[in-house]
Structure formats: structure tokens, C-alpha cells
mmCIF file as Biopython writes it, N, C-alpha, C and O atoms, coordinates in Angstrom:
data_model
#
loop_
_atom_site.group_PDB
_atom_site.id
_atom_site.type_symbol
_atom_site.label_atom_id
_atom_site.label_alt_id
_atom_site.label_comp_id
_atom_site.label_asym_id
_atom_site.label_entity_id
_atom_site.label_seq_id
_atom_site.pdbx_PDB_ins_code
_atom_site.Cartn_x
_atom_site.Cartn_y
_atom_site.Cartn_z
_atom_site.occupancy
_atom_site.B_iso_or_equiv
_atom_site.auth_seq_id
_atom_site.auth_asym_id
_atom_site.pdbx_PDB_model_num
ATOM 1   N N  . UNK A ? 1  ? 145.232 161.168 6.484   1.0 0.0 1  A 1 
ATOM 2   C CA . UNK A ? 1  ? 144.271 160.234 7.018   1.0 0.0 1  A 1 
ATOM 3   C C  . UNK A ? 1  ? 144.334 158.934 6.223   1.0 0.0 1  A 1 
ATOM 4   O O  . UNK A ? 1  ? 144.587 158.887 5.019   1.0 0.0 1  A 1 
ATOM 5   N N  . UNK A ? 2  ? 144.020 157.623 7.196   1.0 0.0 2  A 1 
ATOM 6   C CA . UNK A ? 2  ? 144.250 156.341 6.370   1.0 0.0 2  A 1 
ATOM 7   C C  . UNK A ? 2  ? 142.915 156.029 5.641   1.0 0.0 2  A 1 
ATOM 8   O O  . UNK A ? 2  ? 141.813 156.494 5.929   1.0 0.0 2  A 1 
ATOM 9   N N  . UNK A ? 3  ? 143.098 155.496 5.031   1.0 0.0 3  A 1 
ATOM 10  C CA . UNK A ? 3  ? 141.698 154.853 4.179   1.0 0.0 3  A 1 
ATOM 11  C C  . UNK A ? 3  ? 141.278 153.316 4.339   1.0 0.0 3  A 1 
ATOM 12  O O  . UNK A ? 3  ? 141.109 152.404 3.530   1.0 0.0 3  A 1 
ATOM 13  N N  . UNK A ? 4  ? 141.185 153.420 5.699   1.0 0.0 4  A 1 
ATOM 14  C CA . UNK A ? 4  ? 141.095 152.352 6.559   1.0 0.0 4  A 1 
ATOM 15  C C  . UNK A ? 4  ? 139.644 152.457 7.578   1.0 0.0 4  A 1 
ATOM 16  O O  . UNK A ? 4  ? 139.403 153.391 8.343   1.0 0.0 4  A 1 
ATOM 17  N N  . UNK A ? 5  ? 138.799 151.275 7.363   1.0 0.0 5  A 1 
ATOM 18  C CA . UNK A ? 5  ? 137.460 151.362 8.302   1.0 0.0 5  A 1 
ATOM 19  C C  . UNK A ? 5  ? 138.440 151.639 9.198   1.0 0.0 5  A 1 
ATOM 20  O O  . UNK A ? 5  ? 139.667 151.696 9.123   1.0 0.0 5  A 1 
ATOM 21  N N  . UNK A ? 6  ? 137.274 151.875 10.465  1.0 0.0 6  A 1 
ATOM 22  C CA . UNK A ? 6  ? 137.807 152.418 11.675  1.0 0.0 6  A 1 
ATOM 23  C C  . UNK A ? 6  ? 137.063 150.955 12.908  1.0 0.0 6  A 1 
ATOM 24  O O  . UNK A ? 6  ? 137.376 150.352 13.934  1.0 0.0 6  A 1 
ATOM 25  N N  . UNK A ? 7  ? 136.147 151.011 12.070  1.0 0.0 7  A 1 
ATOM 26  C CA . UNK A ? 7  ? 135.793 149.518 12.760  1.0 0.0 7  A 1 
ATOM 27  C C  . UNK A ? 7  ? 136.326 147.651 12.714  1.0 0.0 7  A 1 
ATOM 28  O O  . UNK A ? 7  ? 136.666 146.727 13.453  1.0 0.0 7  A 1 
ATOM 29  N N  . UNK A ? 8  ? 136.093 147.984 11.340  1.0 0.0 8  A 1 
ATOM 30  C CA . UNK A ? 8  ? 136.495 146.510 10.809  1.0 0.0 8  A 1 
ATOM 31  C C  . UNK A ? 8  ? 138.027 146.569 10.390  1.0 0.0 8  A 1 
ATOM 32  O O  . UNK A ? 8  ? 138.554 145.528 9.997   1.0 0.0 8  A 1 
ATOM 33  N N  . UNK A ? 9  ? 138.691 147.633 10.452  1.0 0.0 9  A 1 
ATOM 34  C CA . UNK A ? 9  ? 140.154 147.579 9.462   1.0 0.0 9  A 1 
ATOM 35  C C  . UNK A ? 9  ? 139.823 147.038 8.102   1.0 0.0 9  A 1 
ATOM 36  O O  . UNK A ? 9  ? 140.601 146.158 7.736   1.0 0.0 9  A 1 
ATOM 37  N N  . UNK A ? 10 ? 138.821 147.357 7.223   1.0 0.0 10 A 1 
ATOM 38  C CA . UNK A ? 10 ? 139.141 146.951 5.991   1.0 0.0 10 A 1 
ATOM 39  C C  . UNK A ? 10 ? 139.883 148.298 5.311   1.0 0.0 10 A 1 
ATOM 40  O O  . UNK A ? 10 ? 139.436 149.445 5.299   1.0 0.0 10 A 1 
ATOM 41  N N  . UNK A ? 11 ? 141.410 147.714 4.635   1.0 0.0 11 A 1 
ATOM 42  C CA . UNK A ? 11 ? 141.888 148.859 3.962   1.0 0.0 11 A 1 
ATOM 43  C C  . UNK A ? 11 ? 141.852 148.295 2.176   1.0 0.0 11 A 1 
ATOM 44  O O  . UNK A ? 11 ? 141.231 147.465 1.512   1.0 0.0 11 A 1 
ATOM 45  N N  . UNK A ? 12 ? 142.948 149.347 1.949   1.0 0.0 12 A 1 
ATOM 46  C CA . UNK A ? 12 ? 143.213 149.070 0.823   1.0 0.0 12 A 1 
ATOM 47  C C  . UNK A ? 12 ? 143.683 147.744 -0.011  1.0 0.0 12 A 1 
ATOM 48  O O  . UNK A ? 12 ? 144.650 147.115 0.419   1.0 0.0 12 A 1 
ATOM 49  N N  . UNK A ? 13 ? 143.197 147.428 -0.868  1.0 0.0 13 A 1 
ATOM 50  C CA . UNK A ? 13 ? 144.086 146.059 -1.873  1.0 0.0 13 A 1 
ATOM 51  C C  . UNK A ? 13 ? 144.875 146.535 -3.270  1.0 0.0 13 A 1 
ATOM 52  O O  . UNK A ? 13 ? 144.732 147.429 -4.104  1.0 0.0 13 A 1 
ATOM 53  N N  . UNK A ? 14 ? 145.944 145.231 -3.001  1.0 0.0 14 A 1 
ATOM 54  C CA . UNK A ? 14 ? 146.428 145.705 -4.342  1.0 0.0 14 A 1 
ATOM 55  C C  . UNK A ? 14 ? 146.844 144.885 -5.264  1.0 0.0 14 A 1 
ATOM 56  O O  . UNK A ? 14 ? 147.416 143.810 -5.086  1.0 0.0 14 A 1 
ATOM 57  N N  . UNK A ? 15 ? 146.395 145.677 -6.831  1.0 0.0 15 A 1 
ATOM 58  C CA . UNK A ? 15 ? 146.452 144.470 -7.599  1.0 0.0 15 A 1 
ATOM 59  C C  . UNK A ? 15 ? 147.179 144.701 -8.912  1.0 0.0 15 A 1 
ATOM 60  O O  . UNK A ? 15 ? 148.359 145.049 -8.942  1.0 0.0 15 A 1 
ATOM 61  N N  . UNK A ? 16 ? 146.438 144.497 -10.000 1.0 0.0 16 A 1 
ATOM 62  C CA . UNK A ? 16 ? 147.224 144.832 -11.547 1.0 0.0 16 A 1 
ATOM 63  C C  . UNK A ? 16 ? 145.809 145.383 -12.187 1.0 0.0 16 A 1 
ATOM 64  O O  . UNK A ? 16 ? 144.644 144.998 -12.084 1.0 0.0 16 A 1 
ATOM 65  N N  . UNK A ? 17 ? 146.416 146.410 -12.862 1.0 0.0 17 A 1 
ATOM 66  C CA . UNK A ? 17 ? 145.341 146.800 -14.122 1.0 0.0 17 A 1 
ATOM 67  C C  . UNK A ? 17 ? 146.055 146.043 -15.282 1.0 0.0 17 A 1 
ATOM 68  O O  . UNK A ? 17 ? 147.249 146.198 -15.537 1.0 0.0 17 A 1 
ATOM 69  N N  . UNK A ? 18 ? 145.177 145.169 -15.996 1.0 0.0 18 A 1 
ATOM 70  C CA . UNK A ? 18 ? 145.876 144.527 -16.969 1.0 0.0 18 A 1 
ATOM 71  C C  . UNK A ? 18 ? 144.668 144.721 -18.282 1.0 0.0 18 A 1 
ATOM 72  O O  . UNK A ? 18 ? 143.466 144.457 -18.283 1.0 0.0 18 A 1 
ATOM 73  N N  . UNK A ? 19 ? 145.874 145.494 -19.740 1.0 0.0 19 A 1 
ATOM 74  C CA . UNK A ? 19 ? 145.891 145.517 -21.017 1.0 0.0 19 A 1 
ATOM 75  C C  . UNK A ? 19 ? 145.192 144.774 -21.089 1.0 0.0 19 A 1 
ATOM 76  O O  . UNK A ? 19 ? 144.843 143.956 -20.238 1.0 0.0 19 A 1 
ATOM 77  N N  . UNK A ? 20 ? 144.645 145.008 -22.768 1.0 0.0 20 A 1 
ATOM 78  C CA . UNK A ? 20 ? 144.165 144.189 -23.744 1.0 0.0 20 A 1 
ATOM 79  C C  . UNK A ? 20 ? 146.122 143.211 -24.567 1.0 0.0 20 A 1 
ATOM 80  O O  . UNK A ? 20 ? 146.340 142.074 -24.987 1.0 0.0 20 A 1 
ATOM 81  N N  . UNK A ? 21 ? 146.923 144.313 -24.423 1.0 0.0 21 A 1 
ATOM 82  C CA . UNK A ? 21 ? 148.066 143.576 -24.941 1.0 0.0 21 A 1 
ATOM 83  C C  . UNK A ? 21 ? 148.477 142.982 -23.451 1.0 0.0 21 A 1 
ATOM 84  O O  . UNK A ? 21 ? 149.704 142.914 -23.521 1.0 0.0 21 A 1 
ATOM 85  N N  . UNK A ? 22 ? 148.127 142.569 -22.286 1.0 0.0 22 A 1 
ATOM 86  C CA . UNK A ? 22 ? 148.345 141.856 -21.453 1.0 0.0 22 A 1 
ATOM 87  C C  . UNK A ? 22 ? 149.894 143.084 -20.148 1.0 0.0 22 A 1 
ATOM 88  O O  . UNK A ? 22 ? 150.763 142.907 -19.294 1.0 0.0 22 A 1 
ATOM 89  N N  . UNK A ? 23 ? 149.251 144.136 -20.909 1.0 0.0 23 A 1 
ATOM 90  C CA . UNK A ? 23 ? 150.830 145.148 -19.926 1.0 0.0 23 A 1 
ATOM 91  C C  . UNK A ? 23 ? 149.427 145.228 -18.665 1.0 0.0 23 A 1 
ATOM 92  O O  . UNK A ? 23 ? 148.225 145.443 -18.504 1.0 0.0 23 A 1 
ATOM 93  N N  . UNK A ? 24 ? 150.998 144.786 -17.868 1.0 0.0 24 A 1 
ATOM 94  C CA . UNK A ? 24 ? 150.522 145.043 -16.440 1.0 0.0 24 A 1 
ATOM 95  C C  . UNK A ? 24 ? 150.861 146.332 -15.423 1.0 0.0 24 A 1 
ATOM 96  O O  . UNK A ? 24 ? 152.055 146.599 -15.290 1.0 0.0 24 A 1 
ATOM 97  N N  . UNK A ? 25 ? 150.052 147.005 -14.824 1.0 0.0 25 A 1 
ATOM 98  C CA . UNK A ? 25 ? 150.674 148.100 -14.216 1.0 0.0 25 A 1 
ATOM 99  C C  . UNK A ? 25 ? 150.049 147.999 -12.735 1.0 0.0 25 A 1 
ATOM 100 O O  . UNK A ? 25 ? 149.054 147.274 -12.721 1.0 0.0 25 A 1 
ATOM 101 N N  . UNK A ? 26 ? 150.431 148.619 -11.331 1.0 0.0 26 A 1 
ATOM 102 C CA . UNK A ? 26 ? 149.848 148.544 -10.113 1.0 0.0 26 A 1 
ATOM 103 C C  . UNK A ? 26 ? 148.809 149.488 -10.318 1.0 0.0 26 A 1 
ATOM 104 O O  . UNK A ? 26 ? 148.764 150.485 -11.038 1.0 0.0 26 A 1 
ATOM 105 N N  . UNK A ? 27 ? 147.758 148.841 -9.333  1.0 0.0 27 A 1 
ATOM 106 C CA . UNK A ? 27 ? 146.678 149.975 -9.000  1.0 0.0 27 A 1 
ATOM 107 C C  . UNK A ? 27 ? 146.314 149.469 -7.649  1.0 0.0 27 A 1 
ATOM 108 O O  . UNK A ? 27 ? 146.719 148.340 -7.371  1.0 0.0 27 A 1 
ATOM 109 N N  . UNK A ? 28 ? 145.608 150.124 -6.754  1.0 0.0 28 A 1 
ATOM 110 C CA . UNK A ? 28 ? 145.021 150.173 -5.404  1.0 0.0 28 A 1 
ATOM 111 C C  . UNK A ? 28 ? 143.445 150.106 -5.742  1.0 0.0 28 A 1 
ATOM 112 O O  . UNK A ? 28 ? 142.946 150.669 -6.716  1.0 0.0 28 A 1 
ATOM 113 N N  . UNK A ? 29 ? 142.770 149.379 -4.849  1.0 0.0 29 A 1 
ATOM 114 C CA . UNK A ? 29 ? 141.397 149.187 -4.973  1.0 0.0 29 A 1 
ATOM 115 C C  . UNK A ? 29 ? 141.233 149.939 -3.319  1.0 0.0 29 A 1 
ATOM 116 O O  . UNK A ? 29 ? 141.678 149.558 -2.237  1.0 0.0 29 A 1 
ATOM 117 N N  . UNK A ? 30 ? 140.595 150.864 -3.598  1.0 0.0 30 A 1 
ATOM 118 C CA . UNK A ? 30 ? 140.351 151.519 -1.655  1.0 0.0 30 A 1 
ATOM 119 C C  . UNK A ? 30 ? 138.934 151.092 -1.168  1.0 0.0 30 A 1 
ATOM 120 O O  . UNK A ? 30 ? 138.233 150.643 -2.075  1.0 0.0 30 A 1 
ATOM 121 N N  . UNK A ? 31 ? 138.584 151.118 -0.415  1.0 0.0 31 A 1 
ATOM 122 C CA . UNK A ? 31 ? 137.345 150.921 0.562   1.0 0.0 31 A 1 
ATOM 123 C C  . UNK A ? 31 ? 136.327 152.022 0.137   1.0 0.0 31 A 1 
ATOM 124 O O  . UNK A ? 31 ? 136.702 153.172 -0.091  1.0 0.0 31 A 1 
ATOM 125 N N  . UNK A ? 32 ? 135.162 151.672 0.049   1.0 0.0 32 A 1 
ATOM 126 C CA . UNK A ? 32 ? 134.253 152.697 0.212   1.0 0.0 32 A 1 
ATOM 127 C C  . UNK A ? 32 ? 133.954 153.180 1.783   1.0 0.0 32 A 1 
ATOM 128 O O  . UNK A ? 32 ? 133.314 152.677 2.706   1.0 0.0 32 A 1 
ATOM 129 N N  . UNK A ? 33 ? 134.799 154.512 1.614   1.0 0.0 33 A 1 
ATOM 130 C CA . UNK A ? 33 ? 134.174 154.920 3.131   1.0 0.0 33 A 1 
ATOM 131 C C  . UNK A ? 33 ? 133.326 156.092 3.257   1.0 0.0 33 A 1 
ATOM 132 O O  . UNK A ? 33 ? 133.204 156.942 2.374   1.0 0.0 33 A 1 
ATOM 133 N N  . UNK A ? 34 ? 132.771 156.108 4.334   1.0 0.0 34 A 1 
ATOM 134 C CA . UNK A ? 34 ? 131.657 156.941 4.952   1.0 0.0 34 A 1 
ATOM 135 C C  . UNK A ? 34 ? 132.355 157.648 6.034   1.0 0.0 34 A 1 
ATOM 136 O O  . UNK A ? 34 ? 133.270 157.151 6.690   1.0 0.0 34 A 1 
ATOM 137 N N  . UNK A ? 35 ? 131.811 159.007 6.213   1.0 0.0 35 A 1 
ATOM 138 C CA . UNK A ? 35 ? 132.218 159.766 7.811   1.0 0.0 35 A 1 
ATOM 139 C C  . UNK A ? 35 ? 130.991 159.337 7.955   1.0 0.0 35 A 1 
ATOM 140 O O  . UNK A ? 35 ? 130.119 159.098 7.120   1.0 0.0 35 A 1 
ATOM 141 N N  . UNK A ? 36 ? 131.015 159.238 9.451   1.0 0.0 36 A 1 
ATOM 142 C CA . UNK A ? 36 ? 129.530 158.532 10.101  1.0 0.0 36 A 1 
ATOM 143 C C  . UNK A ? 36 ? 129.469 159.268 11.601  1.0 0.0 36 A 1 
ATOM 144 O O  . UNK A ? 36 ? 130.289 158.680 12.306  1.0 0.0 36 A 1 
ATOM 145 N N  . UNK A ? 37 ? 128.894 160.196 12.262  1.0 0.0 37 A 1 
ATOM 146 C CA . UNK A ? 37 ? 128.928 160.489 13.545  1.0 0.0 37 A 1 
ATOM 147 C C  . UNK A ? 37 ? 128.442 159.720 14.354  1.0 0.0 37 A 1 
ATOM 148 O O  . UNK A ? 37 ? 127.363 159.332 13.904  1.0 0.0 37 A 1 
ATOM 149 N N  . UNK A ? 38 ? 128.693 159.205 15.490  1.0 0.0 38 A 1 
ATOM 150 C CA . UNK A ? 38 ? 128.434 158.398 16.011  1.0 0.0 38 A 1 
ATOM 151 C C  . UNK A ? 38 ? 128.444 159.001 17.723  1.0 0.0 38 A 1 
ATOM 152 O O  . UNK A ? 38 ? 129.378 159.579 18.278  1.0 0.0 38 A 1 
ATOM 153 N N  . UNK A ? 39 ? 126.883 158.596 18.400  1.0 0.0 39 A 1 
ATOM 154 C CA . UNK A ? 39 ? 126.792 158.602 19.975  1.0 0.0 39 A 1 
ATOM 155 C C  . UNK A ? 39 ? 127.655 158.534 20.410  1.0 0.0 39 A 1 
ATOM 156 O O  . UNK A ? 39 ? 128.338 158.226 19.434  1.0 0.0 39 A 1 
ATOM 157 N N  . UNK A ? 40 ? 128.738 158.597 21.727  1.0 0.0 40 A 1 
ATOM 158 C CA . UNK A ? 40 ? 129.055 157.651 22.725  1.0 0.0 40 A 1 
ATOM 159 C C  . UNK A ? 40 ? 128.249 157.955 23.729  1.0 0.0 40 A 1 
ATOM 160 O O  . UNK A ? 40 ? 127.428 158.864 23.854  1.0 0.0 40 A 1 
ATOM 161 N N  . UNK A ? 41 ? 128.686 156.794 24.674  1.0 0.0 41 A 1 
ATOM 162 C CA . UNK A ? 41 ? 127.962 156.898 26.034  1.0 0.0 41 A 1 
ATOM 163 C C  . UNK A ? 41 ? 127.726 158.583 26.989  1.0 0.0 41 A 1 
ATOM 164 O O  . UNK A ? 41 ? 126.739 159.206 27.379  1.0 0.0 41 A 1 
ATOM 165 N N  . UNK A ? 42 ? 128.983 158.766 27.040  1.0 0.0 42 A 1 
ATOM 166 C CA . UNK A ? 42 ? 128.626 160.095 27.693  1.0 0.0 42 A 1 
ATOM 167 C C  . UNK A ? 42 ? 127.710 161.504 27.125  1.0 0.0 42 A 1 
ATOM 168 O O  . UNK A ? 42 ? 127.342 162.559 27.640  1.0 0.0 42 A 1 
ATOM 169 N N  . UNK A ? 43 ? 127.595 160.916 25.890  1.0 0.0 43 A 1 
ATOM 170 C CA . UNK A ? 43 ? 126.760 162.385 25.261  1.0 0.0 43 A 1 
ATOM 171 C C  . UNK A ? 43 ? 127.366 162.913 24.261  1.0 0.0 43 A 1 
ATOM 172 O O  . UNK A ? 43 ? 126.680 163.587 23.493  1.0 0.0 43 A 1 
ATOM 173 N N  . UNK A ? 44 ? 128.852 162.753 23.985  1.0 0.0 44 A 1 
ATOM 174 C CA . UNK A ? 44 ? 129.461 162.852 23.015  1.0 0.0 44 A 1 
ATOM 175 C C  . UNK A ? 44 ? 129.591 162.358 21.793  1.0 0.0 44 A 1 
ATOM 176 O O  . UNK A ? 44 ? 129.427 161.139 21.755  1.0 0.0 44 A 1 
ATOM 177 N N  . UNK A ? 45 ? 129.965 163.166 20.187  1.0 0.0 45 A 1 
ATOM 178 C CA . UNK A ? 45 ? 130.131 162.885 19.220  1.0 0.0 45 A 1 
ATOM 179 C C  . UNK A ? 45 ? 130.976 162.513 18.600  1.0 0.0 45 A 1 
ATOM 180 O O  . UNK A ? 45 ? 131.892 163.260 18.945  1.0 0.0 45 A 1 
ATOM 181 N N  . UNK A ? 46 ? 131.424 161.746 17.766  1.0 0.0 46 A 1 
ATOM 182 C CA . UNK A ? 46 ? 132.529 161.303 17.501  1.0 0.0 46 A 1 
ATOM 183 C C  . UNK A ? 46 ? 132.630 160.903 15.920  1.0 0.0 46 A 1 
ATOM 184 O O  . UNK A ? 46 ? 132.019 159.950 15.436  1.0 0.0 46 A 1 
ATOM 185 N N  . UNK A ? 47 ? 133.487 161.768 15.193  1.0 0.0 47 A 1 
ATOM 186 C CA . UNK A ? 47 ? 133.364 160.756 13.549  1.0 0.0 47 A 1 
ATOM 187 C C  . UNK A ? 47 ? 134.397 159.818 13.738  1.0 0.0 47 A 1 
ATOM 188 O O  . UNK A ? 47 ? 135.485 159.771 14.311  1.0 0.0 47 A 1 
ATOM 189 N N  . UNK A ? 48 ? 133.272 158.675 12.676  1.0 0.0 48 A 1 
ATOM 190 C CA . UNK A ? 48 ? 134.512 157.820 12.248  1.0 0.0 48 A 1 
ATOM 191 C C  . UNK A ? 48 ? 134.474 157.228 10.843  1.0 0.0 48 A 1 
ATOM 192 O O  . UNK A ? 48 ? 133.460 157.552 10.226  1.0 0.0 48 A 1 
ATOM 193 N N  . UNK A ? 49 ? 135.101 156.647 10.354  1.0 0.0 49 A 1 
ATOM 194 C CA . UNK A ? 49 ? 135.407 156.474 8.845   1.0 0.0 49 A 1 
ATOM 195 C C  . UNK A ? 49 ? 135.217 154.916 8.678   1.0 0.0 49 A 1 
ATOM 196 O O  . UNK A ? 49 ? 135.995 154.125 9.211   1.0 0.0 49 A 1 
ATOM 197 N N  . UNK A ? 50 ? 133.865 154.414 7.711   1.0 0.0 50 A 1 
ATOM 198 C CA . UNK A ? 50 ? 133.636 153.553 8.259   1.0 0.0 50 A 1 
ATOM 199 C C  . UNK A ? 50 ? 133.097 152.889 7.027   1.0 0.0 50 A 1 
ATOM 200 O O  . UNK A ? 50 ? 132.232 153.694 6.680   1.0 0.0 50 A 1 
ATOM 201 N N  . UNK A ? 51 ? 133.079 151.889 6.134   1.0 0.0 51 A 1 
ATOM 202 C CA . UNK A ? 51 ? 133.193 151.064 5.261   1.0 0.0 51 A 1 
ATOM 203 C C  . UNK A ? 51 ? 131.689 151.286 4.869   1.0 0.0 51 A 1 
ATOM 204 O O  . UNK A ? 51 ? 131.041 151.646 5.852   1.0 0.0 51 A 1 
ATOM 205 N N  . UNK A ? 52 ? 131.026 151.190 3.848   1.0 0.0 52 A 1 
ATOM 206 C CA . UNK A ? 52 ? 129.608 151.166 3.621   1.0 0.0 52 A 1 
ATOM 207 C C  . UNK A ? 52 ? 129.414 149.337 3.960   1.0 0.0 52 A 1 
ATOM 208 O O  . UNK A ? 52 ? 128.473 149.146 4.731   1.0 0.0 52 A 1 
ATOM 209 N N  . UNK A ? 53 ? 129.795 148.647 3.724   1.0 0.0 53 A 1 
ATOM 210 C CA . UNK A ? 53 ? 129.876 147.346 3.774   1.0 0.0 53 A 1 
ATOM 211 C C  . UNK A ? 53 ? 129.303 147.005 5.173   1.0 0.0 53 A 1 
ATOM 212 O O  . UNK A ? 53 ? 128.289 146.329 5.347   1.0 0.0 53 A 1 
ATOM 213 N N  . UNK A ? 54 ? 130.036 147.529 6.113   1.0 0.0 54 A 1 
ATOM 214 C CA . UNK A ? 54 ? 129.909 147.599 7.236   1.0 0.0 54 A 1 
ATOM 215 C C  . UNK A ? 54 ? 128.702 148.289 8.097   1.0 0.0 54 A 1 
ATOM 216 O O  . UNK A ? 54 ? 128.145 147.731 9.043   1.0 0.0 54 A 1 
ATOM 217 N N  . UNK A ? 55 ? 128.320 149.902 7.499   1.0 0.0 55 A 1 
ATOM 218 C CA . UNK A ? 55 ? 127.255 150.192 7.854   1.0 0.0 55 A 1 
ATOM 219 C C  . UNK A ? 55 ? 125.607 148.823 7.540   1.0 0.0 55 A 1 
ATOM 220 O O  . UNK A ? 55 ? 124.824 148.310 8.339   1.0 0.0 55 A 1 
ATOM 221 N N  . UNK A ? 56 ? 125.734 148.728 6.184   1.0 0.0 56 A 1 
ATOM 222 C CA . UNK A ? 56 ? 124.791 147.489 5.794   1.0 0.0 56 A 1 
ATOM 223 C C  . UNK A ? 56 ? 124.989 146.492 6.762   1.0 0.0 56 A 1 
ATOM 224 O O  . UNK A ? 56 ? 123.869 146.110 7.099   1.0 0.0 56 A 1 
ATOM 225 N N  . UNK A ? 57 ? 125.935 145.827 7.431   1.0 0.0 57 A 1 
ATOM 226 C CA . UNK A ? 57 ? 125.915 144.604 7.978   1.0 0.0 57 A 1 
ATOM 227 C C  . UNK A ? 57 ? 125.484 145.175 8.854   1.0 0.0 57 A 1 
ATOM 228 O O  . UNK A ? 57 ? 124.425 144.549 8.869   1.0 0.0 57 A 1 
ATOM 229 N N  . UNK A ? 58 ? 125.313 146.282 10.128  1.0 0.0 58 A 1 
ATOM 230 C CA . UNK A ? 58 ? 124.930 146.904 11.157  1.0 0.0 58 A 1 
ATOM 231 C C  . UNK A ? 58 ? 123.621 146.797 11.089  1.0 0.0 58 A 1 
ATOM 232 O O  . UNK A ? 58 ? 122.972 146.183 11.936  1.0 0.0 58 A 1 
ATOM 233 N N  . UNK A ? 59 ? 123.094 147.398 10.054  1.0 0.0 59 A 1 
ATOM 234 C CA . UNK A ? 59 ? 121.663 147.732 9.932   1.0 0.0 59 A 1 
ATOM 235 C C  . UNK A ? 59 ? 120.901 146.301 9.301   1.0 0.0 59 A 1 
ATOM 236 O O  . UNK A ? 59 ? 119.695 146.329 9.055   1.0 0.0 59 A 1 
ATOM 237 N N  . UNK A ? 60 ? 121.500 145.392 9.130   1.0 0.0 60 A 1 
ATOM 238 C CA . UNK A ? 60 ? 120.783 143.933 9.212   1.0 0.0 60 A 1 
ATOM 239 C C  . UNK A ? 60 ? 121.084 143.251 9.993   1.0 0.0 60 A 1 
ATOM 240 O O  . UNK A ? 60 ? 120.628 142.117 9.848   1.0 0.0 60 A 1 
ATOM 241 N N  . UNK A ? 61 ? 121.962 143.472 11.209  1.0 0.0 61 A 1 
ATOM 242 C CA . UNK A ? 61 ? 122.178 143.147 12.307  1.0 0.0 61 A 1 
ATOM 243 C C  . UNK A ? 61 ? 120.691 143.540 13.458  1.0 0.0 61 A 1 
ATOM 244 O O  . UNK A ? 61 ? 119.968 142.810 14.137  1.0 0.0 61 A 1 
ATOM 245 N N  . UNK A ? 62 ? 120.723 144.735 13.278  1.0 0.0 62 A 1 
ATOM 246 C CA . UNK A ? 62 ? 119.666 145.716 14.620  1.0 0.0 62 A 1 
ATOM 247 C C  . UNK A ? 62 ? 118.450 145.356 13.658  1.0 0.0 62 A 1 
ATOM 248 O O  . UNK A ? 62 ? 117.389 145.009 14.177  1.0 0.0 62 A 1 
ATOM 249 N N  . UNK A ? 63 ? 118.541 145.411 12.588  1.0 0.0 63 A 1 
ATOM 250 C CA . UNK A ? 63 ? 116.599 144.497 12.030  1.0 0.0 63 A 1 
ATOM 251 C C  . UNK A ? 63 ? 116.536 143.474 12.765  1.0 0.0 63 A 1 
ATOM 252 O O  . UNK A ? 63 ? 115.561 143.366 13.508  1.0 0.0 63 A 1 
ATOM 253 N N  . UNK A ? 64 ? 117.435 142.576 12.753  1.0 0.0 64 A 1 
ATOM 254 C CA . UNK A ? 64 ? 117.401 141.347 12.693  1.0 0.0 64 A 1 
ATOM 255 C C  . UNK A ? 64 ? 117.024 141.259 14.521  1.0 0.0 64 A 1 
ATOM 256 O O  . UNK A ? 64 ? 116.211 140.413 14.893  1.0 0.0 64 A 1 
ATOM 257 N N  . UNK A ? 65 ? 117.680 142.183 15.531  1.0 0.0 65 A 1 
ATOM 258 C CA . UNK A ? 65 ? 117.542 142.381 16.665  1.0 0.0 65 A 1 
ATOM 259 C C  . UNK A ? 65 ? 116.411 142.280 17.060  1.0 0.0 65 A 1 
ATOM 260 O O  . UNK A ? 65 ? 115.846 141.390 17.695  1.0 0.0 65 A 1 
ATOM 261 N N  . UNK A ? 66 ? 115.908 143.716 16.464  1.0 0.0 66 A 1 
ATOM 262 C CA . UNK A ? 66 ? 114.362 144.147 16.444  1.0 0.0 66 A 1 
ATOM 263 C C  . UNK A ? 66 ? 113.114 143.245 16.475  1.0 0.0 66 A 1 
ATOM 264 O O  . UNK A ? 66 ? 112.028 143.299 17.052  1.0 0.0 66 A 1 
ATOM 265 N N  . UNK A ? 67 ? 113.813 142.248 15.473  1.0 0.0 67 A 1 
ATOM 266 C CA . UNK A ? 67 ? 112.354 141.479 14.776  1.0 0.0 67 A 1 
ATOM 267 C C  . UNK A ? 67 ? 111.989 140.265 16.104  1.0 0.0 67 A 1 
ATOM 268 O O  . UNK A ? 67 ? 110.935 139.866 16.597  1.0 0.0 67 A 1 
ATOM 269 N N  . UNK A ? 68 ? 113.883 139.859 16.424  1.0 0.0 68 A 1 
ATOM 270 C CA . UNK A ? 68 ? 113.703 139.185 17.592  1.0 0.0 68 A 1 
ATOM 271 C C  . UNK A ? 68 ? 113.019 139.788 18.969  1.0 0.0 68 A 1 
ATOM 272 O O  . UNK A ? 68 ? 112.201 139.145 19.627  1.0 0.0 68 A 1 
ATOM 273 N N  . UNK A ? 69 ? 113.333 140.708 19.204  1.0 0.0 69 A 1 
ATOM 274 C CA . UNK A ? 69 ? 113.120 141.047 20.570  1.0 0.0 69 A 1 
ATOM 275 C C  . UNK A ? 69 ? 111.338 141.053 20.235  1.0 0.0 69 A 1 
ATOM 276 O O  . UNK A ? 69 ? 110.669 140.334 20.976  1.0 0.0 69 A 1 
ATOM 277 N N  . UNK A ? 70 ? 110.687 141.752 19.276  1.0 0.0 70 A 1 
ATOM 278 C CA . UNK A ? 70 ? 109.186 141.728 19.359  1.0 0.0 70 A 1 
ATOM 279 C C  . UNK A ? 70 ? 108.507 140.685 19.287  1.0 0.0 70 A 1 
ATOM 280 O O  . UNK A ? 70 ? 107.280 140.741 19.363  1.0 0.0 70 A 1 
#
């Protein structure tokens, strides 16, 4: 499995872990992900793998909905 949102495509980055004597070596920075079940329309469940970043922007999205519509 990728370690890739499923929504946004945020994946992995890559960079250097760098020494105090300045040695450089690769490392991967991965995504914080979530399994998240999710509705669809027909009644069905569905996981998906999904950035915490992303859940937060959702849920200040639908506040932000909310506050409008009342």
C-alpha cells in the first residue's frame, strides 16, 4: 500500500538527515495518515487513507458551512 492521501495525493518527501559533523544521509518524511471510513451515496462503506491535514481542513470547511447556512 502507498503512503499517499487518497484525496489530496500528499505523499512522501525527501530530504537529508544532516550531522552535527555535517554527514549527510537520505531519509523520507511520510504523511500522517488516517484509515477513515467513509459513506458513499449508495449506502456503502469505503476506507480510505487520508492525511490528518486534510481531515482538519474538512472539518473547518463544514463549520465554516454550518455557521453560514444558520
Amino acid at each position: 500500500m502507498s503512503k499517499k492521501c487518497e484525496i489530496t495525493g500528499k505523499g512522501p518527501l525527501v530530504g537529508n538527515n544532516v550531522s552535527h559533523a555535517n554527514n549527510k544521509t537520505k531519509r523520507r518524511q511520510l504523511p500522517n495518515l488516517k484509515s477513515v471510513k467513509v459513506t458513499l451515496e449508495d449506502g456503502t462503506t469505503k476506507r480510505l487513507k487520508v492525511a490528518v491535514s486534510t481531515l482538519r481542513t474538512m472539518k473547518k470547511k463544514t463549520a465554516q458551512a454550518a455557521a453560514v447556512a444558520s
